[in-house]
Phi, psi and omega in degrees: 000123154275157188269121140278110168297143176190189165225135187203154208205148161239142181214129214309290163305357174149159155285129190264117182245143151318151178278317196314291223299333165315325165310295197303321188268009161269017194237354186263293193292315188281344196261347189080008182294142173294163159191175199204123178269159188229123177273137192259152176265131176312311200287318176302318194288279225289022145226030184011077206284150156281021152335284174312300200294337164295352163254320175216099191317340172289333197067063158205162181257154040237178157204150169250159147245090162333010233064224194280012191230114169257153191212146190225137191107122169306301198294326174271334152325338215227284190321327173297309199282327178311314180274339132309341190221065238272002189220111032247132161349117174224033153239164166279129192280000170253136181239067276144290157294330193277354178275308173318307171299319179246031139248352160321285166340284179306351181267284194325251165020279201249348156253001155252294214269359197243306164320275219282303181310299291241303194274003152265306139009254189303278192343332184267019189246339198228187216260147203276006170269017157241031170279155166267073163359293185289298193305314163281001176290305208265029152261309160305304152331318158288335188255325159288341175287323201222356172242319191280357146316317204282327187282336173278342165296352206246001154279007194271120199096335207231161169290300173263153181305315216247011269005264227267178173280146175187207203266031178249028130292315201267025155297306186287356178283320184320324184283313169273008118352280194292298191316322185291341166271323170307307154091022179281141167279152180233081191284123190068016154230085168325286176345288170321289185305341179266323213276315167315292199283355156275331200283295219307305210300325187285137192308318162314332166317296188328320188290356197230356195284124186304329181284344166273150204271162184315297230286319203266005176198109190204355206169174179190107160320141146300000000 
């Protein structure tokens, strides 16, 4: 069975996942794999204790344990799995769509879930009388203005980023993850917003769903 290492927290508003390691476990949740979550303690990653850093030199989660193969990085994780574990697919077999599909990804990645979220996100890991109000309005604000445009031009016509779903989607199950606790509005993006609300729908969504308890999402049986 593989372990997903992660971080995760309940809290009077909802259960808190990492956004990376979500990514992996909705890629776990789309292939049907048994698997087992190892909840990691938030204080070893943000002081990247060497615990951590002996499984994964980044400090950071998530990483499986394969059997006897550990792999670390959501994107190189989820690509691993694809190619171990090849049914159902979640690259496009042209490779041509499949470069597309995983620079979706890298946009998603490294401009939303690295950027922009980070500053709407973590402020909701802590108790709301140390949140900064102002500072996660003009977050919101940075991420419907100058990142969530781009995604929304590259839905026009399509269901999916990449044509069928796949792993230029699933940075966005994360996102919509963070938004449904967040409560941000998306104003002047239909697309996006019709598009969010198809991801919450695919069953693999459940496993990442804020209303639900650690304990009702901890795993998936062989």
């Amino acid at each position: 069975m593989i372990v997903l290492h992660t971080m995760e927290r309940s809290y009077p508003w909802g259960t808190l996942r990492s956004t990376f390691s979500s990514k992996t476990k909705v890629v776990l949740e789309e292939k049907g794999l048994p698997y087992r979550v190892e909840r990691v303690r938030i204080g070893d990653v943000w002081k990247k204790t060497p615990e951590v850093l002996a499984r994964n030199p980044l400090g950071k989660v998530p990483w499986i344990d394969d059997g006897d193969v550990t792999v670390y990085d959501s994107s190189v994780i989820n690509e691993y799995l694809n190619d171990r574990y090849p049914s159902p697919a979640l690259l496009p077999v042209d490779p041509v769509a499949r470069a597309r599909a995983r620079a979706l990804e890298n946009y998603a990645d490294e401009i939303i879930l690295s950027v922009h979220v980070p500053r709407i996100w973590m402020p909701w890991w802590s108790p709301p009388e140390s949140r900064n109000a102002a500072e996660m309005q003009r977050a919101r604000e940075d991420l419907a203005a100058r990142a969530l445009p781009f995604v929304e031009e590259r839905l026009d016509g399509r269901e999916y980023l990449a044509g069928d779903f796949s792993l230029a989607d699933v940075p966005f199950m994360a996102l919509a993850m963070v938004l449904q606790v967040d409560g941000m509005p998306l104003e002047g993006l239909p697309l996006l917003s019709a598009y969010l609300e198809r991801l919450r729908a695919r069953p693999s969504y459940r496993a990442i769903d804020p209303a639900r308890s650690l304990e009702e999402s901890s795993g998936r049986s062989a």
